[in-house]
Biopython code that builds the backbone (N, CA, C, O; Angstrom):
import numpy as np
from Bio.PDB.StructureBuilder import StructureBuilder

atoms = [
    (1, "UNK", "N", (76.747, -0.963, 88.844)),
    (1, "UNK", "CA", (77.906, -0.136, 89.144)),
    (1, "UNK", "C", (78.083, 0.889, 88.035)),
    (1, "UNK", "O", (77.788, 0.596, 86.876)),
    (2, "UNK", "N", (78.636, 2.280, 88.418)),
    (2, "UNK", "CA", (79.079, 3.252, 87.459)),
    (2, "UNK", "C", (80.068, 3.466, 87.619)),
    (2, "UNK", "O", (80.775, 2.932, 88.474)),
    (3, "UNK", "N", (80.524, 4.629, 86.541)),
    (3, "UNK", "CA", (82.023, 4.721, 86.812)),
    (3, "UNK", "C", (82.392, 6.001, 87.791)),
    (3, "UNK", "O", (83.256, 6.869, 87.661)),
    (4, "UNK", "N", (81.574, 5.820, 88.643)),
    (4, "UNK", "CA", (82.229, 6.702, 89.498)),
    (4, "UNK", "C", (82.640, 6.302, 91.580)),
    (4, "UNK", "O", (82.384, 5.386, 92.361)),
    (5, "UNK", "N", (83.229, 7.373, 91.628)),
    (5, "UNK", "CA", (83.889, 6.684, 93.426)),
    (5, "UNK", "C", (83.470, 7.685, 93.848)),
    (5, "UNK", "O", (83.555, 8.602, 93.032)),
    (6, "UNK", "N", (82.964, 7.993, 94.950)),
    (6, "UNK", "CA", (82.738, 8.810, 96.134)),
    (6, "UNK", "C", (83.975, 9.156, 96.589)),
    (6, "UNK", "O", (85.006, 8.489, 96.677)),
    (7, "UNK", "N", (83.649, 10.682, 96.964)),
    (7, "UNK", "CA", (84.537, 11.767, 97.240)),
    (7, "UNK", "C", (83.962, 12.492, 98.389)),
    (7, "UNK", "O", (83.457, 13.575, 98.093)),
    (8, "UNK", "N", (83.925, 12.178, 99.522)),
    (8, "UNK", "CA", (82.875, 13.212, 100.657)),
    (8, "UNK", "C", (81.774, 13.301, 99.951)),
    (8, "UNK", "O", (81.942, 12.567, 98.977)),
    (9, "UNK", "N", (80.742, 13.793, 99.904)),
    (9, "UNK", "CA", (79.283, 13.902, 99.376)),
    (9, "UNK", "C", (79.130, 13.696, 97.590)),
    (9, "UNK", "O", (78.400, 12.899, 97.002)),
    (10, "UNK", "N", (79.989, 14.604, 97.061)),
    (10, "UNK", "CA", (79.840, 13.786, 95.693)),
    (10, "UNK", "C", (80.404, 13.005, 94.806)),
    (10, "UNK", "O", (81.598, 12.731, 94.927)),
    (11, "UNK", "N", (79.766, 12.581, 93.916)),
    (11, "UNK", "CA", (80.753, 11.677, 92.911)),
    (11, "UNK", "C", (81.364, 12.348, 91.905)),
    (11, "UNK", "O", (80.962, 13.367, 91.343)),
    (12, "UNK", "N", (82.626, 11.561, 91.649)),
    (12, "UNK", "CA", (83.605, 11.841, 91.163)),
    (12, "UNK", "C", (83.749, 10.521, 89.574)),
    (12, "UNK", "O", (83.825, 9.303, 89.740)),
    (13, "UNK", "N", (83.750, 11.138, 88.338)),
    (13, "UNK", "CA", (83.289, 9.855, 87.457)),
    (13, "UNK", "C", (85.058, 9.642, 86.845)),
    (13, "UNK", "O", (85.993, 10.313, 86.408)),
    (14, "UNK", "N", (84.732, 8.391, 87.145)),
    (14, "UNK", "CA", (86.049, 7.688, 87.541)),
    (14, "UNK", "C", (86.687, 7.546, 85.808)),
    (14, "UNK", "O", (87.883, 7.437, 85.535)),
    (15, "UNK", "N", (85.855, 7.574, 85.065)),
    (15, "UNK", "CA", (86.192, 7.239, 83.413)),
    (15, "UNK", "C", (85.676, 8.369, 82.614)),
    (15, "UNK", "O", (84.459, 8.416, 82.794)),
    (16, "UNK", "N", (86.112, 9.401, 81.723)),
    (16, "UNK", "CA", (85.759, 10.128, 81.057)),
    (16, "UNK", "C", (85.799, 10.394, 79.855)),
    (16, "UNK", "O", (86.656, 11.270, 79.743)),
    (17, "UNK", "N", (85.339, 10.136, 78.787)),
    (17, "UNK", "CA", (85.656, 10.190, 77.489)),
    (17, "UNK", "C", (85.859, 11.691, 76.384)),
    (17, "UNK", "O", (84.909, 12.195, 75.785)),
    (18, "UNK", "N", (86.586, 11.952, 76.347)),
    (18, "UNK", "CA", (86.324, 13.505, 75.527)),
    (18, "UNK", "C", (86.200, 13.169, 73.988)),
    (18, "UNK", "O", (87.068, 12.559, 73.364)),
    (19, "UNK", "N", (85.082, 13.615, 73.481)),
    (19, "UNK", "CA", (84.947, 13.249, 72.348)),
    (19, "UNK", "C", (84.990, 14.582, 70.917)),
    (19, "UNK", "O", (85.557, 15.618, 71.264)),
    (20, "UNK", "N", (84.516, 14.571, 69.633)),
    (20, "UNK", "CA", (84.300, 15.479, 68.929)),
    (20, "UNK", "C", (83.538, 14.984, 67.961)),
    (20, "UNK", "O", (83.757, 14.377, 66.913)),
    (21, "UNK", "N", (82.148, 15.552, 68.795)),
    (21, "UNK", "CA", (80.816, 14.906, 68.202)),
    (21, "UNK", "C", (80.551, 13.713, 67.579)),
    (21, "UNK", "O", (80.432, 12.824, 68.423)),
    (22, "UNK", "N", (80.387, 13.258, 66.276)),
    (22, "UNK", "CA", (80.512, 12.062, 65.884)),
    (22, "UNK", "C", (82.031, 11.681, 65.087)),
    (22, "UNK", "O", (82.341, 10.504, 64.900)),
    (23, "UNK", "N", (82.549, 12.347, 64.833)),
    (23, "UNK", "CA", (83.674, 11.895, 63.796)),
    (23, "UNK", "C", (83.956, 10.636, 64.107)),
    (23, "UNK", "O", (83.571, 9.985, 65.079)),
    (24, "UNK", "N", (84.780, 10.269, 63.065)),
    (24, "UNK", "CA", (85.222, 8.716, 62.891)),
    (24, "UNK", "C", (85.897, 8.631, 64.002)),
    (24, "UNK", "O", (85.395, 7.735, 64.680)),
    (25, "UNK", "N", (87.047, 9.259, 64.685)),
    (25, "UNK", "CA", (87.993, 8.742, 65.653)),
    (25, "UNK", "C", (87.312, 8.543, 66.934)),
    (25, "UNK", "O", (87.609, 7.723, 67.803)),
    (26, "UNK", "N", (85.931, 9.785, 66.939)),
    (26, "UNK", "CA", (85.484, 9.660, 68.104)),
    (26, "UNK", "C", (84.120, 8.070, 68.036)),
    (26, "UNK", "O", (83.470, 7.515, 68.921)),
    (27, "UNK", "N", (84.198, 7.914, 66.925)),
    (27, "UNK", "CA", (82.923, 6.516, 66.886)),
    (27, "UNK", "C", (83.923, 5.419, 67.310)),
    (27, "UNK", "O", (83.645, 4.558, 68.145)),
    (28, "UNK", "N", (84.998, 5.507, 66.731)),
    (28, "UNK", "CA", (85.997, 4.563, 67.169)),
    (28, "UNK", "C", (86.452, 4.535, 68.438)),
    (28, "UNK", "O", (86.665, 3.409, 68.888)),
    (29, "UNK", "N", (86.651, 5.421, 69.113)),
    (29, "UNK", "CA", (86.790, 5.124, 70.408)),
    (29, "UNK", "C", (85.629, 4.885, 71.133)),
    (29, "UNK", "O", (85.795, 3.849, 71.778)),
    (30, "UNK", "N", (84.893, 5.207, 71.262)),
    (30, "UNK", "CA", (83.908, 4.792, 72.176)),
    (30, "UNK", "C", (83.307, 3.152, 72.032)),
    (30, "UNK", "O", (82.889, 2.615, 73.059)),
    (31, "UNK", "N", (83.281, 2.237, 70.457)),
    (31, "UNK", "CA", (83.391, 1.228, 69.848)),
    (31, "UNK", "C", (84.278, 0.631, 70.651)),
    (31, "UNK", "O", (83.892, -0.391, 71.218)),
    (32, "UNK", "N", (85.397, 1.017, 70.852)),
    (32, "UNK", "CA", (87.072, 0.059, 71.291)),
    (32, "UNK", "C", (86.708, 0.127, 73.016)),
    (32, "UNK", "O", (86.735, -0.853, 73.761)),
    (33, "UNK", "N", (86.297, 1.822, 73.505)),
    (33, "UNK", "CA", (86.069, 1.195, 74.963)),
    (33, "UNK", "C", (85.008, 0.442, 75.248)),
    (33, "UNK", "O", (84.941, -0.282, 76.242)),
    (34, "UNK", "N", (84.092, 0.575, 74.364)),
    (34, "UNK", "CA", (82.861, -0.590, 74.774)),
    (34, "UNK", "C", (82.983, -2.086, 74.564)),
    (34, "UNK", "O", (82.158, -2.957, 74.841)),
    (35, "UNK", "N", (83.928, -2.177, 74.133)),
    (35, "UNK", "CA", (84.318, -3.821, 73.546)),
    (35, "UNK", "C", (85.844, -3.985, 74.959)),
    (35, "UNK", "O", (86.062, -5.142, 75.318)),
    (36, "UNK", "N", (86.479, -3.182, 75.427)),
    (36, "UNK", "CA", (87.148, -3.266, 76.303)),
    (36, "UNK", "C", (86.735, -3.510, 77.423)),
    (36, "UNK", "O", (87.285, -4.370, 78.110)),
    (37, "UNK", "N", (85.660, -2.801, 77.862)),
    (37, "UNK", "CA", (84.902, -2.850, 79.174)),
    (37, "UNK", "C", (84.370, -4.424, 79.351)),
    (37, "UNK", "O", (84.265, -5.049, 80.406)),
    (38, "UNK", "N", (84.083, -4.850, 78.062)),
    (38, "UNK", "CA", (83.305, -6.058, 78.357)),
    (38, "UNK", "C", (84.329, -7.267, 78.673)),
    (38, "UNK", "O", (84.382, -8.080, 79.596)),
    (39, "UNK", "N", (85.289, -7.001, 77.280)),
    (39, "UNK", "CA", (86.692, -7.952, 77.969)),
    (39, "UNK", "C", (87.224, -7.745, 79.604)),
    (39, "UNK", "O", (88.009, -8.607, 79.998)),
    (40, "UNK", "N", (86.966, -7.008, 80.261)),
    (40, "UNK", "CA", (87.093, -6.447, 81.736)),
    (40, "UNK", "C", (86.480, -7.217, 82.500)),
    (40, "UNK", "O", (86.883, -7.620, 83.592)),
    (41, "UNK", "N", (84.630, -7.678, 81.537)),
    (41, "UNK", "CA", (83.753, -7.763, 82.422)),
    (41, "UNK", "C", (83.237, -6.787, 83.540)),
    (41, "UNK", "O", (82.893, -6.911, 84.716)),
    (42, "UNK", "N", (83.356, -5.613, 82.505)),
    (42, "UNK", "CA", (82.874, -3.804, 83.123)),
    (42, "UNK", "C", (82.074, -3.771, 82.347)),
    (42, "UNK", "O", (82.212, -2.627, 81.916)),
    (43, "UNK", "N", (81.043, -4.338, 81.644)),
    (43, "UNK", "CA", (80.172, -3.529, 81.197)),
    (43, "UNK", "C", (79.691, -2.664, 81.569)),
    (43, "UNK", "O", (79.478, -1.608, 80.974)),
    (44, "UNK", "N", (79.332, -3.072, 83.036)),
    (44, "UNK", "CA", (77.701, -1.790, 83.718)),
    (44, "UNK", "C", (78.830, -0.672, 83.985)),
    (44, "UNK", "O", (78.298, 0.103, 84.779)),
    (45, "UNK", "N", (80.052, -0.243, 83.720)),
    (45, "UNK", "CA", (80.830, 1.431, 83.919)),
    (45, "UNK", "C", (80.195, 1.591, 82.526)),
    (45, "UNK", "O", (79.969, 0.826, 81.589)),
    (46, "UNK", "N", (79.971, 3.113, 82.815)),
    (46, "UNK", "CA", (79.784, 4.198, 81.943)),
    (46, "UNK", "C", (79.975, 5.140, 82.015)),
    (46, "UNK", "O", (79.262, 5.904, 82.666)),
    (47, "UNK", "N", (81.228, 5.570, 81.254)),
    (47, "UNK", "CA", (82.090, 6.181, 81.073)),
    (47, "UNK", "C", (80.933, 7.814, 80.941)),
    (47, "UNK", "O", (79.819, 7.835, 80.418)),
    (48, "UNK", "N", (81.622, 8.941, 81.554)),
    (48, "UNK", "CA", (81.056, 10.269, 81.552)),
    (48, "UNK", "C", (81.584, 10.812, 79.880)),
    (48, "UNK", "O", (82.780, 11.065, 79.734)),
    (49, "UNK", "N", (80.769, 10.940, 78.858)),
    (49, "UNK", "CA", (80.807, 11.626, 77.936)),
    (49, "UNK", "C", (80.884, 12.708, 77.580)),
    (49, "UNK", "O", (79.798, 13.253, 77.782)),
    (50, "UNK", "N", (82.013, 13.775, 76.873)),
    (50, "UNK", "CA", (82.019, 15.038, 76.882)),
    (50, "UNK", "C", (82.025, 15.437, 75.262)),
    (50, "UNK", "O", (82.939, 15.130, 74.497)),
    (51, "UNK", "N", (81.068, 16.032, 74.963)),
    (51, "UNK", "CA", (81.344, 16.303, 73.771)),
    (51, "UNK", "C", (82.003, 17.704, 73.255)),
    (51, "UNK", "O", (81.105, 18.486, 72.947)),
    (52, "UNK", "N", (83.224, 18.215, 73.082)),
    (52, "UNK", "CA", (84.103, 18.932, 72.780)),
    (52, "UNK", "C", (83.671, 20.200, 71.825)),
    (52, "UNK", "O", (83.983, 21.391, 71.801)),
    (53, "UNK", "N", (82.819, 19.377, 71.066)),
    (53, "UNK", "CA", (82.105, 20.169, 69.908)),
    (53, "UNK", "C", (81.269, 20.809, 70.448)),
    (53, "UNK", "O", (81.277, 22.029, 70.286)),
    (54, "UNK", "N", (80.228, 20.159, 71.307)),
    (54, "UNK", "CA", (79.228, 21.296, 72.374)),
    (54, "UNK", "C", (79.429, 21.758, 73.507)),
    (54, "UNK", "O", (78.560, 22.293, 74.196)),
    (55, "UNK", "N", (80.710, 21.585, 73.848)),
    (55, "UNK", "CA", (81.162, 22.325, 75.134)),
    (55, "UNK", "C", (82.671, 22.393, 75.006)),
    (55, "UNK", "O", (83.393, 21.609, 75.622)),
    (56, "UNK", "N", (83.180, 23.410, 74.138)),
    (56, "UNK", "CA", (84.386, 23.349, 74.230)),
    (56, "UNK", "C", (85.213, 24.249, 75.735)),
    (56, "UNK", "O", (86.340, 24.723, 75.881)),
    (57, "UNK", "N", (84.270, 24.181, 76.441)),
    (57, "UNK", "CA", (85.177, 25.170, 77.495)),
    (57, "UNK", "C", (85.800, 23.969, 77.946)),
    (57, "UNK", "O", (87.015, 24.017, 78.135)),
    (58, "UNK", "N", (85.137, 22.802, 78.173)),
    (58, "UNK", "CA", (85.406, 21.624, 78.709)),
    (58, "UNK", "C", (87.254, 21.265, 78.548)),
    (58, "UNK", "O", (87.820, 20.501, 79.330)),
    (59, "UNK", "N", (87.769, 21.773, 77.732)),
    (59, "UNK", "CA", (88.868, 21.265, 77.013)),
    (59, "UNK", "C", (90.244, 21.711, 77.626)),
    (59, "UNK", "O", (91.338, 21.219, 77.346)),
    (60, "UNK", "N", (89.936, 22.964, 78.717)),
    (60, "UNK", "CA", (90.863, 23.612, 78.810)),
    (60, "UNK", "C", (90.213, 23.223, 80.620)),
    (60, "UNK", "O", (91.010, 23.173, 81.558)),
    (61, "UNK", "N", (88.967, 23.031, 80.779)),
    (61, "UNK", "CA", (88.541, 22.284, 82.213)),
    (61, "UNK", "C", (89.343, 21.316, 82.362)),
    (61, "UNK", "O", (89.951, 21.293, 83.432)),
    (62, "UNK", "N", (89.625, 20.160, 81.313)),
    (62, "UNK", "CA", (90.239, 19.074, 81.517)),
    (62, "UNK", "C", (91.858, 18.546, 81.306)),
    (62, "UNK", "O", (92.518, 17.528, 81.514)),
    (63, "UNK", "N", (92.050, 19.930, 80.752)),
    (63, "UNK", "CA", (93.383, 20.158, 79.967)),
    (63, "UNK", "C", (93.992, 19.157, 79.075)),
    (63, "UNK", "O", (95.123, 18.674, 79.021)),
    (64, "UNK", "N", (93.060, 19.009, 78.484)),
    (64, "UNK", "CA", (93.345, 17.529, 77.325)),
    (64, "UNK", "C", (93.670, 18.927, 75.921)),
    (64, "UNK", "O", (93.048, 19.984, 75.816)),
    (65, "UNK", "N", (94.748, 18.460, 75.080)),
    (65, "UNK", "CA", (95.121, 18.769, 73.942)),
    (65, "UNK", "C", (94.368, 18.311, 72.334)),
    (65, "UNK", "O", (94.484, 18.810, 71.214)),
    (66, "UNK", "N", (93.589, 17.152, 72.848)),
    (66, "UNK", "CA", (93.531, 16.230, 71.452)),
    (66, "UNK", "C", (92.304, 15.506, 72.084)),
    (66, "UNK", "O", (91.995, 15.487, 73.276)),
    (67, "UNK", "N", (91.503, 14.757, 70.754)),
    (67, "UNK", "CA", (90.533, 14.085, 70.864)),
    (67, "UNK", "C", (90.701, 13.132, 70.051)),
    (67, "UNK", "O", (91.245, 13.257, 68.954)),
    (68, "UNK", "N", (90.058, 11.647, 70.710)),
    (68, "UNK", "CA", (89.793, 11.503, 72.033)),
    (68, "UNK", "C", (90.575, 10.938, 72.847)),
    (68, "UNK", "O", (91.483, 10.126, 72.670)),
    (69, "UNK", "N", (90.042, 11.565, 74.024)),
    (69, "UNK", "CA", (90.604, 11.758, 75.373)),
    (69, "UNK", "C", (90.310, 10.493, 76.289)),
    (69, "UNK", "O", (89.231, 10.084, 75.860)),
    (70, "UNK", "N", (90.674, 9.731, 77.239)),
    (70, "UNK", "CA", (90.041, 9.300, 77.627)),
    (70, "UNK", "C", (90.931, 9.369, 79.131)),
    (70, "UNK", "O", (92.155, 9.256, 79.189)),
    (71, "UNK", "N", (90.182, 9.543, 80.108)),
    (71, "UNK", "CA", (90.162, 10.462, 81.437)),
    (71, "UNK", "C", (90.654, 9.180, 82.305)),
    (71, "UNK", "O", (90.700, 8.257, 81.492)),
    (72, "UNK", "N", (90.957, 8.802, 83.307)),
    (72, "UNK", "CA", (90.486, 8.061, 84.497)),
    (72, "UNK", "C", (91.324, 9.010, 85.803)),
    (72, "UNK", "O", (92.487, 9.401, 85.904)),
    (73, "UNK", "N", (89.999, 9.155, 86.781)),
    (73, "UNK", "CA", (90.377, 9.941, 87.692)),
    (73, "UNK", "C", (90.421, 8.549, 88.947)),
    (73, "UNK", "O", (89.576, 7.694, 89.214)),
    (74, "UNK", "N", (91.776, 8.810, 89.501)),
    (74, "UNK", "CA", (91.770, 8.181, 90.869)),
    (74, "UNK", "C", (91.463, 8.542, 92.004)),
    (74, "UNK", "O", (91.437, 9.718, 92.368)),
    (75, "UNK", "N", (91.158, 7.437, 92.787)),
    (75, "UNK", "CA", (90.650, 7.668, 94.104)),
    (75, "UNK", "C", (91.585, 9.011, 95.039)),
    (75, "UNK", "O", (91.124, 9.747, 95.912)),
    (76, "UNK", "N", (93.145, 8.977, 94.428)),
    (76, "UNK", "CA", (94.074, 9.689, 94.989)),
    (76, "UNK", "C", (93.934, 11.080, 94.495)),
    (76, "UNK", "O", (94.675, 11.993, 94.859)),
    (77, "UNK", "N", (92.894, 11.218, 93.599)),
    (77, "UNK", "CA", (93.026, 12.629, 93.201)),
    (77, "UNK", "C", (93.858, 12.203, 91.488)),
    (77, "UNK", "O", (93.315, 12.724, 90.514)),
    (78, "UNK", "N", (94.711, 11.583, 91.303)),
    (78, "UNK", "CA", (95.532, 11.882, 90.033)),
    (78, "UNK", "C", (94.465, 10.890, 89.426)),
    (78, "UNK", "O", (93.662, 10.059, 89.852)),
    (79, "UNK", "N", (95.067, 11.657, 87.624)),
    (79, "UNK", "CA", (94.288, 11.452, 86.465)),
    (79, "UNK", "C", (95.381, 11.319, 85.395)),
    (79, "UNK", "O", (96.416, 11.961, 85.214)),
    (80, "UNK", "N", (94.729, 10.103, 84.627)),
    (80, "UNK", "CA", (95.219, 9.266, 83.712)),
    (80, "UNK", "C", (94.798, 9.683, 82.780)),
    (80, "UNK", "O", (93.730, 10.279, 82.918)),
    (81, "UNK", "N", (95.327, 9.610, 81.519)),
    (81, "UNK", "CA", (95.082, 10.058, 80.253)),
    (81, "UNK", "C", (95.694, 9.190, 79.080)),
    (81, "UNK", "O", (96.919, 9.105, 78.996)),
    (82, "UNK", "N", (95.080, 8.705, 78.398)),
    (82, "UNK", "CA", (95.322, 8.083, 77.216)),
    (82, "UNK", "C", (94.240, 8.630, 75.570)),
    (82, "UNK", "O", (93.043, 8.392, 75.415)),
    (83, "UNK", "N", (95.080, 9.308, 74.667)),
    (83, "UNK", "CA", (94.531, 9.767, 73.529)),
    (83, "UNK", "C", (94.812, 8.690, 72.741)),
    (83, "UNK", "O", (95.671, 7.808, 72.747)),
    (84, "UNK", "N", (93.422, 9.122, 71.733)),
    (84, "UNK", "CA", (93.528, 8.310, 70.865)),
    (84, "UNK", "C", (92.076, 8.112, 70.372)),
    (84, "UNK", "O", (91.207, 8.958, 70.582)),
    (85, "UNK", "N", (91.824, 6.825, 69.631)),
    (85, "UNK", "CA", (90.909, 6.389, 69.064)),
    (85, "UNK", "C", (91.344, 4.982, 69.724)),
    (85, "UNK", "O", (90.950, 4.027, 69.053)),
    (86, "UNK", "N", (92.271, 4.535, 71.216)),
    (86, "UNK", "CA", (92.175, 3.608, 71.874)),
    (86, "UNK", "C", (91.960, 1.955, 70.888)),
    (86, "UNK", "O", (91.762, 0.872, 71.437)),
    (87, "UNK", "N", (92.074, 2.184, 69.257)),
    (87, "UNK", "CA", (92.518, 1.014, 68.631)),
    (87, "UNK", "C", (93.754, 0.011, 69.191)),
    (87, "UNK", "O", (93.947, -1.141, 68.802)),
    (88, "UNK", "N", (94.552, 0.750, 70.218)),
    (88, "UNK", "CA", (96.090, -0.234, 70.521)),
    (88, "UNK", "C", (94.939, -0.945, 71.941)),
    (88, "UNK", "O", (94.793, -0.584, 73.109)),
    (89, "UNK", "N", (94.445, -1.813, 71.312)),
    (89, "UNK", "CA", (94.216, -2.876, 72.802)),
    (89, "UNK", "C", (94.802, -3.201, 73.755)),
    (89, "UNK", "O", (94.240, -3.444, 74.823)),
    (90, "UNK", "N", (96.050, -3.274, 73.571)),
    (90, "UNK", "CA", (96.998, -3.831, 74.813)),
    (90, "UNK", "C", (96.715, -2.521, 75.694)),
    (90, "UNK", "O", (96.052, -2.433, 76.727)),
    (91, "UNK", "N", (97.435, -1.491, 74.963)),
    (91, "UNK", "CA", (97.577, -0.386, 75.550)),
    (91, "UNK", "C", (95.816, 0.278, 76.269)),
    (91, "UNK", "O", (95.787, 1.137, 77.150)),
    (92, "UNK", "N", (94.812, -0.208, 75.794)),
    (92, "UNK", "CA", (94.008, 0.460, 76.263)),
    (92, "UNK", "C", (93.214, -0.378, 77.933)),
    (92, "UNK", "O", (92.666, 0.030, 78.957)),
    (93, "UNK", "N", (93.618, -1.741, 77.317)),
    (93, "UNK", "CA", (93.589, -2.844, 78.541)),
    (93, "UNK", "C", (94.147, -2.547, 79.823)),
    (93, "UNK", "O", (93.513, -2.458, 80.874)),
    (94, "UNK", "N", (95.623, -2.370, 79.633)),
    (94, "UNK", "CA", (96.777, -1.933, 80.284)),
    (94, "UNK", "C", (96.215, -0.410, 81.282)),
    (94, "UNK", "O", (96.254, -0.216, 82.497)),
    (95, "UNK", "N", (95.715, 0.475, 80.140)),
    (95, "UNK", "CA", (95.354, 1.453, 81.197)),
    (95, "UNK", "C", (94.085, 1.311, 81.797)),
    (95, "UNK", "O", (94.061, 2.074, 82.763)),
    (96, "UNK", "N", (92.937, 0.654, 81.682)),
    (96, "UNK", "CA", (92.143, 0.415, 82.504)),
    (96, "UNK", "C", (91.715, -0.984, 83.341)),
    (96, "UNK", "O", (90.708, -1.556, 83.758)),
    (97, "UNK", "N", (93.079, -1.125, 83.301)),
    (97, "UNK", "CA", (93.991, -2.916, 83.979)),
    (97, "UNK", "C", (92.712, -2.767, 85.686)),
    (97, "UNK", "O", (91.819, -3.535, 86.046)),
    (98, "UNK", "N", (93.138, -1.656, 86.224)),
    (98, "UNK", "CA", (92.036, -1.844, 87.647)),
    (98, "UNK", "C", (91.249, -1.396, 87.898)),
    (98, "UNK", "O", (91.017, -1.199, 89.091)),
    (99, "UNK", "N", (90.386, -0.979, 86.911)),
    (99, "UNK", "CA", (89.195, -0.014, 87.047)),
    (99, "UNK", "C", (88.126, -0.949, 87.840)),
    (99, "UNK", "O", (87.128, -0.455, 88.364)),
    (100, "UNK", "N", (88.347, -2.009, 87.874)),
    (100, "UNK", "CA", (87.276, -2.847, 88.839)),
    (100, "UNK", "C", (87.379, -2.396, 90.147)),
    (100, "UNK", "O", (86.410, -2.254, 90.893)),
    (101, "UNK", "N", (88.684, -2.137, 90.479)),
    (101, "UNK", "CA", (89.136, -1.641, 92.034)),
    (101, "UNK", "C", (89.181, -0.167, 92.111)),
    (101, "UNK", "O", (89.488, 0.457, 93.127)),
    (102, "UNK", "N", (88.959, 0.187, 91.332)),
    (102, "UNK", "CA", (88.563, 1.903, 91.608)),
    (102, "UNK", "C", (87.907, 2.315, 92.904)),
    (102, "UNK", "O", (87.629, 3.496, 93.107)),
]
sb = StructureBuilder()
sb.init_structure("model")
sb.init_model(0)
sb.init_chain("A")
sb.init_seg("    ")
for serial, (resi, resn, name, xyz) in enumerate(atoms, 1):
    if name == "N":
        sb.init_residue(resn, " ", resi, " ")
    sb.init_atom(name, np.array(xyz, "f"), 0.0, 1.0, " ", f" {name:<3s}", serial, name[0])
structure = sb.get_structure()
């Protein structure tokens, strides 16, 4: 499984990470969602990676303010957003509480 849902012909990636290249906040988040996913028992999602630093048009595509970003687009069209470096576990649990049912 990936992290994405079908949308009429294409996919739509259901988890998105906005990052800024390697920096610490961005090693840290991607660290915290990979250790989250597994508490999920999501490993096999993989999250769509954006790196900010090599594509900053991306930023104003996604209308995220801050890095990192972390995206979840619903089946309904709306999109979730939680910044950070996703260290608050509860809080990062909490927002990807049903990503199994995506």
């Amino acid at each position: 499984m990936n992290a994405e849902s079908r949308q009429g012909e294409s996919a739509v990636p259901a988890l998105t990470l906005l990052v800024t290249g390697n920096a610490p906040r961005s090693r840290r988040a991607r660290a915290n969602l990979t250790r989250a996913l597994k508490a999920l028992d999501q490993e096999s999602i993989k999250p769509l990676e954006i790196d900010l630093l090599a594509h900053p048009e991306q930023s104003v595509s996604y209308s995220v303010f801050a890095t990192p970003a972390l995206l979840m687009m619903h089946d309904n069209g709306e999109v979730s957003v939680l910044y950070g470096d996703l260290s608050n576990e509860r809080k990062l649990l909490a927002f990807l509480g049903d990503i199994g049912e995506e």
